[in-house]
N, C-alpha and C positions, 0 to 999 in steps of 0.2 A: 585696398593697397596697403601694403605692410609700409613699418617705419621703414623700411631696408629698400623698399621696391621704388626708388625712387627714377622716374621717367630722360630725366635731363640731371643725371647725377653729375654733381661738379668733381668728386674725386675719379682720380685716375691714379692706378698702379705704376710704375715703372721699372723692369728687372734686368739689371745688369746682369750678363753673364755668357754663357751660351745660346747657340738659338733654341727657338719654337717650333716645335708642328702644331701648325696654327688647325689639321683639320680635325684633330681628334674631338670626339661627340662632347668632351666634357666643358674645350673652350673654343669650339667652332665659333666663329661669328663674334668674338671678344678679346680677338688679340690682332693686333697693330705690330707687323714687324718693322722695325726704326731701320730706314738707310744707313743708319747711324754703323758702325763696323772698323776697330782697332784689335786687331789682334796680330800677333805672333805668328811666323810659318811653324805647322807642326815639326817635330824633332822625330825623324827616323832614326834606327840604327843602320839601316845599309841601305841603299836604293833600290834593293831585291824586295826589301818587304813592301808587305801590301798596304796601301795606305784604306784611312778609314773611311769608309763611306760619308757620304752627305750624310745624312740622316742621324749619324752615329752624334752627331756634333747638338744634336737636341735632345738627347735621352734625359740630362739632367734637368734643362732651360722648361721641360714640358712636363715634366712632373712638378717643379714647382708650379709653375702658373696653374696646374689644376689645383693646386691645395689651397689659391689665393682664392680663385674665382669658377673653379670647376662646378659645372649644375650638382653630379652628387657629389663630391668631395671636396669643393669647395669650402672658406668661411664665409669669402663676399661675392655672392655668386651673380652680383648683377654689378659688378666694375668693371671698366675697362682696362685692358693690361696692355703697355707700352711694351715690346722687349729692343735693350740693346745691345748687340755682340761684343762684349769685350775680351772673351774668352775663347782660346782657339777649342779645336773638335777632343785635343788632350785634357782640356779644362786648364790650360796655363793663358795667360797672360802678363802684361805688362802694367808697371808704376805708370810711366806715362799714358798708358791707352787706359786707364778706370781713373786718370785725374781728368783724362778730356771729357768721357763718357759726363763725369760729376757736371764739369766746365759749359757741356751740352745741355744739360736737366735744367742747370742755373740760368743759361740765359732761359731757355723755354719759358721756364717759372716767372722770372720779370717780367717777358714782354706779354704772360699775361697772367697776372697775380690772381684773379676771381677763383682759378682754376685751385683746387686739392691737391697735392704730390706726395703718395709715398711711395719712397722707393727703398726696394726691396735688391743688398747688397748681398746674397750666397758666395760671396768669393773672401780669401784671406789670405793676405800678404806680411810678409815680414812687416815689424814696424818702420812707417814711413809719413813721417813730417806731412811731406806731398799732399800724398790721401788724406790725412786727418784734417787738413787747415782746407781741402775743397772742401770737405764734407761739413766741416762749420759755416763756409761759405753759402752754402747751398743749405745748409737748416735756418742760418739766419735771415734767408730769405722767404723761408714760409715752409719747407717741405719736410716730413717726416722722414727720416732714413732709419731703417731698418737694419741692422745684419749681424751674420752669424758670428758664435763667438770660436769656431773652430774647434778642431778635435784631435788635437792634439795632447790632452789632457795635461795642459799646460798655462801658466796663466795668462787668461786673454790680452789683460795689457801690451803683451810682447808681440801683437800684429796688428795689424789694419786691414780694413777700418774700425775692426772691435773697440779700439781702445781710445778712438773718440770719442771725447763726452757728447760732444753732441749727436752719436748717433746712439740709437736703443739697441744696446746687444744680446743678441738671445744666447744662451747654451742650451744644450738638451736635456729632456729625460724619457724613461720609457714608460710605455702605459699604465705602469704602477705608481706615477710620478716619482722615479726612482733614478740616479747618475745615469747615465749613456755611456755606452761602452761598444767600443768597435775595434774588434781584437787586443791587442795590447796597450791602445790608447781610447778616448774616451771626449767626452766633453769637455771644454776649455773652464775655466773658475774663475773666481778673482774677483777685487774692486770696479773693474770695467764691465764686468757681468750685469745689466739692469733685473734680467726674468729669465726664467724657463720656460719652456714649451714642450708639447710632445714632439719627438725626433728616431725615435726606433721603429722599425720595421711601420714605416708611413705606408699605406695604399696609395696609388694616384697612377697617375695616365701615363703611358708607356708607348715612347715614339712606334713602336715596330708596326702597329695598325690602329686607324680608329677607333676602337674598340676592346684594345690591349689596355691591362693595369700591370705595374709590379710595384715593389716594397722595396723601399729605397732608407735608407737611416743618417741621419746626421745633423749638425747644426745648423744645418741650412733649411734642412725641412723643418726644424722649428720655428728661423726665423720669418719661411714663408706663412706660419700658422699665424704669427704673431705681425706678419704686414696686414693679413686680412682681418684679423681686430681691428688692427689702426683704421684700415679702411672703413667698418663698419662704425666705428667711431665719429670718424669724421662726417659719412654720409650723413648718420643722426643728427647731429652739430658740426655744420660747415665752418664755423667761427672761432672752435677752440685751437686755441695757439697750441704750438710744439710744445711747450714747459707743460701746458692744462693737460695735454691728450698721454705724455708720459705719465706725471702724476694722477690721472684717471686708470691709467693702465695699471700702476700698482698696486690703489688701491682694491680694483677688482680683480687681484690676483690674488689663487690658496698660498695662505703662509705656512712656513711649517709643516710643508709636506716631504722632503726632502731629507732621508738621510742622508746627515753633512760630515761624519766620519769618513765617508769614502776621500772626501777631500784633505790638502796637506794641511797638518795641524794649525801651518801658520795662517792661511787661506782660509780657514772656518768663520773667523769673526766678520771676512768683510765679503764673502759670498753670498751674495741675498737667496734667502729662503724662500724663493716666490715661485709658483706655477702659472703663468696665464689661462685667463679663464676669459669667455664670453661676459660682455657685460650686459645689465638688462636690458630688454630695448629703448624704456623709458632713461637711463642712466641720470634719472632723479638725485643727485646729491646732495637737495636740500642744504644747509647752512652748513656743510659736511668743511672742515679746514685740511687742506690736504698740504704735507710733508712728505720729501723723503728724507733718507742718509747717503751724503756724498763722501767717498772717502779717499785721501791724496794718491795721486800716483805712487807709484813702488818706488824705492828709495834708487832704483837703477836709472829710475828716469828722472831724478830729482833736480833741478839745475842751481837749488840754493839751499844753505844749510839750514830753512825751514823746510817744515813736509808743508802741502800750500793744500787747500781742498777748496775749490770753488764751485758756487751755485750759478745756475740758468741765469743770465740776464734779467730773464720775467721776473726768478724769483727770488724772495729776499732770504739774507742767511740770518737766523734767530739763534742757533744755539754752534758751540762751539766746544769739541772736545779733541782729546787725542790719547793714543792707546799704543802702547811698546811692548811687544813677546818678552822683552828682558825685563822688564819693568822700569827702565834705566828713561827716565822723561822728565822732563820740565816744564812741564803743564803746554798749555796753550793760548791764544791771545786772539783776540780779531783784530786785525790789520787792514791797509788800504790800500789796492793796489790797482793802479790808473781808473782812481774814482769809485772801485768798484768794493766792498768787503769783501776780505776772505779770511778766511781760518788757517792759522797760523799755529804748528807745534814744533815742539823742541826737546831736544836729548840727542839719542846715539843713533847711528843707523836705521835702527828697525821702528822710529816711534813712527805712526800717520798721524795725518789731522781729518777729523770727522767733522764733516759740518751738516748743520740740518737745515734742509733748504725747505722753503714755505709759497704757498701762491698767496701773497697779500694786496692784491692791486692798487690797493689804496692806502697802502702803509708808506711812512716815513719814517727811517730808523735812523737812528745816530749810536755812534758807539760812545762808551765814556768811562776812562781808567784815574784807578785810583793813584797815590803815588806809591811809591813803596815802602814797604818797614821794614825793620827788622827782624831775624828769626825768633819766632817766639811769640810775636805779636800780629795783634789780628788788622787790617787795613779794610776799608771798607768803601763804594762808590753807590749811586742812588741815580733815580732818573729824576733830574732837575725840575720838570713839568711834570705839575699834578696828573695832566689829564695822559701823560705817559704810560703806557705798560711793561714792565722790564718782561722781557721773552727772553732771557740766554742769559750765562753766568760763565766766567770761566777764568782761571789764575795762571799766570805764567810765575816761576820762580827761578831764582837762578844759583847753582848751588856748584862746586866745585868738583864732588865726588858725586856723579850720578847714582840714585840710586836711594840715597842715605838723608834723611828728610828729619824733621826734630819730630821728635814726640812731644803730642800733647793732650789734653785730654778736653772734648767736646763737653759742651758743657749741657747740651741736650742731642738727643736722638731725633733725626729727621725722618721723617717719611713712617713713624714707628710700626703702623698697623701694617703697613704693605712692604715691608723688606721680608727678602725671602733667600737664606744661605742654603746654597747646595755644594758640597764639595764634589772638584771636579777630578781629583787624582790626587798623589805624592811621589816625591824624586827628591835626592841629596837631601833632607832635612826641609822643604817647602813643601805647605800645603796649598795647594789654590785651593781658590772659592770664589763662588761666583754670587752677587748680592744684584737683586732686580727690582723696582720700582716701576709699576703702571698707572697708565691713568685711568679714569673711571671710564667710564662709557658714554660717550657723546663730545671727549677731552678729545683732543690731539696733542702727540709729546713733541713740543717747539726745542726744547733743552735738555743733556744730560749730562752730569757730573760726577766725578766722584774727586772726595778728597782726601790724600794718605794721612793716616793718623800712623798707628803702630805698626800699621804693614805697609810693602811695598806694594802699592796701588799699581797693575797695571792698565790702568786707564778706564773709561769708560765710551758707550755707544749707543745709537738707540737703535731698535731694532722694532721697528712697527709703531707702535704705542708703549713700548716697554724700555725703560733705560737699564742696560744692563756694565754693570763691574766685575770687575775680575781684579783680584789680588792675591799675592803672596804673603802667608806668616811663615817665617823664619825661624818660628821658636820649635826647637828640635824635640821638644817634651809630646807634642802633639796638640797643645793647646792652644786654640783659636782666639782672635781680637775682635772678635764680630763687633762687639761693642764699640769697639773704633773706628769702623769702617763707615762713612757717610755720603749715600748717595742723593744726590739730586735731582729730579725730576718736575721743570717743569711743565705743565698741561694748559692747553688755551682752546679757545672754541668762539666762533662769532657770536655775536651777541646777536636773538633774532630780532628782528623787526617791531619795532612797536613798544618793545618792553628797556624800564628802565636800566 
């Protein structure tokens, strides 16, 4: 018996949306249709027309469920799959009927916690409060949710449930691990995006008979690719929490496969580069420290004149940064907001705040700020206890005219051997460039910085294991301050067992 072929498997699927044909060969015998049923009366245009068949109303509900748990097209082909109707035969529904469906999941889950839950959300709705705060309700109770980030080729933030942090949002690509494109519009992007998935021209099970497949493309087929990892996740390790099983998820996903031109200039930096991938069946991590980068809502959703970027409950925020298209920012700060830290940036409209979230279970952090000085002068703060590790660095300043910072000059060069300039373009008399720091092999990057000397720094972020800067020189001659430019990166790693 394989790791996967487990007899009395504690996880269970759950898929909102349309119904099932429960009898086609691929999920005969492994799907449960829920009494459960809110939806909307379909929308005719006249009484003359013919309405849709039964059947019509599972064409979408049963090609997913094959891709979760199908014998051949399957990922996790031996889970049980819940389905609940929230979606009429048109694929529309209601706010209300996919808050109760959530509302539904939540109590199940309580009254009996032993049990696994992911549940796999294919539906996208305007942004709405509603849905985001059941779907936190329902992850902080123990279950995975899944779902699509939409395709509208637009940024995910602006729907739900994509744009809850606590749910994992897929977008698409096509078998090239390359954008999704479905006529004029495409995959959704953005800071809310966790992963990629395959989503073009999928195979899988087609209500019309038993035995029928068709090709179906979109966000939702990727998100169903990527419930049935969670699935097989969890079956391996019943016991990793939501925060472990996302950050296990990223880590074993291809980075870097994605041409990210396709997406809007502004949307490159905070779109993650990642493909999902199967993880081994051992998923051995050994003394592996695992991070990701969280980065603040869009400044449309912002409700205070910080950008705020907050981490998992589980896990702890170690580094703190923030990054502005204009270049126009005022660094960043960790702050405390109802007991909890978060990363705090400042400047104009367009700055975020990046934070780098970590699974440390046995960590105790404290923050601790320096007082201030004045321009020109250097200020300094320290962790008070020896047996302390500083993880994270970060300067807030506060200046009058954004933008325009003192010059001064470093007195040494950080990071010397591993900075790397690449110029990324020129317009009006600025050159960008982009300056990157990584860590060795066996590191994880807990922090990243950068700090403006001669050029207008627009900010820094990390990106895997890599901290990466981008700044502007202004000097119209063509010549560069590289010299100036200092980035930060720090790297951390568990110490193993036994050794001093």
């Amino acid at each position: 018996m394989s790791l996967w072929e487990e007899r009395d498997n504690p996880v269970e699927v759950y898929l909102l949306g349309t119904g099932i044909q429960p009898n086609h060969m691929e999920i005969e015998g492994r799907i449960n249709i829920s009494n459960f049923e809110r939806v909307p009366e379909e929308e005719w245009q006249s009484t003359s027309a013919p309405r849709t068949q039964e059947d019509n109303c599972e064409s979408h509900g049963t090609h997913l469920a094959s891709l979760v748990n199908g014998q051949s097209v399957g990922v996790a082909k031996d889970i049980k799959i819940h389905s609940l109707r929230v979606l009429n035969c048109q694929g529309k529904g209601t706010v209300s009927g996919i808050v109760m469906g959530l509302e539904f999941l939540w109590k199940k889950l309580v009254s009996n916690p032993s049990k696994r839950m992911v549940v796999l959300l294919p539906l996208v709705s305007g942004y709405s409060q509603s849905i985001n705060n059941a779907c936190k309700r329902l992850a902080r109770a123990g279950a995975v949710l899944v779902a699509a980030a939409g395709n509208f080729q637009s940024n995910a933030c602006a729907y739900s449930p994509a744009s809850s942090p606590e749910v994992i949002t897929v977008g698409a690509v096509n078998f090239l691990d390359q954008h999704f494109t479905l006529g004029p519009l495409g995959t959704n992007y953005g800071s809310c995006v966790d992963i990629f998935a395959p989503g073009k021209s999928i195979v899988s099970a087609d209500k019309d008979c038993t035995i029928c497949y068709v090709r179906k493309s979109g966000t939702a087929q990727a998100a169903a690719y990527v419930a049935g990892i969670a699935a097989l996740m969890l079956t391996a390790q019943p016991n990793l929490t939501v925060a472990e099983l996302r950050q296990r998820l990223l880590h074993y996903a291809i980075s870097n496969a994605i041409d990210d031109t396709w997406f809007p200039v502004e949307q490159r930096v905070n779109t993650p580069n990642l493909v999902a991938a199967l993880p081994p069946s051992t998923q051995d991590t050994g003394e592996q420290m695992f991070c990701r980068t969280v980065w603040s809502e869009p400044r449309g959703l912002r409700l205070t004149h910080a950008a705020e970027a907050h981490c998992d409950p589980e896990e702890e925020l170690l580094g703190c940064s923030s990054f502005s298209q204009s270049g126009k920012r005022q660094g960043e700060r960790v702050g405390i907001l109802g007991n909890r830290p978060v990363c705090l940036a400042f400047g104009d409209s367009q700055v975020s705040a990046v934070a780098r979230c970590c699974l440390l279970p046995r960590a105790n952090c404290s923050v601790h700020t320096a007082a201030p000085a004045l321009v020109g002068l250097k200020t300094y703060t320290h962790c008070p206890d020896p047996d302390q590790v500083l993880t994270g660095c970060s300067s807030h300043w506060e200046v009058e005219n954004l933008g325009v910072f003192p010059h001064t000059t470093p007195k040494r060069v950080y990071n010397e051997e591993v900075q790397a300039f690449k110029p990324l373009g020129e317009g009006e008399g600025l050159r960008l460039w982009e300056v990157t720091v990584s860590c060795d092999a066996g590191w994880t990057l807990t922090s990243c910085n950068a700090h403006p000397e001669n050029s207008v720094t627009l900010g820094a972020f990390p990106v895997d294991y890599t901290c990466v800067a981008k700044h502007q020189d202004p000097d119209e001659t063509g010549r560069t301050s590289k010299e100036f430019v200092i980035v930060i990166a720090i790297c951390c790693r568990i110490q193993p067992s036994g050794q001093a």
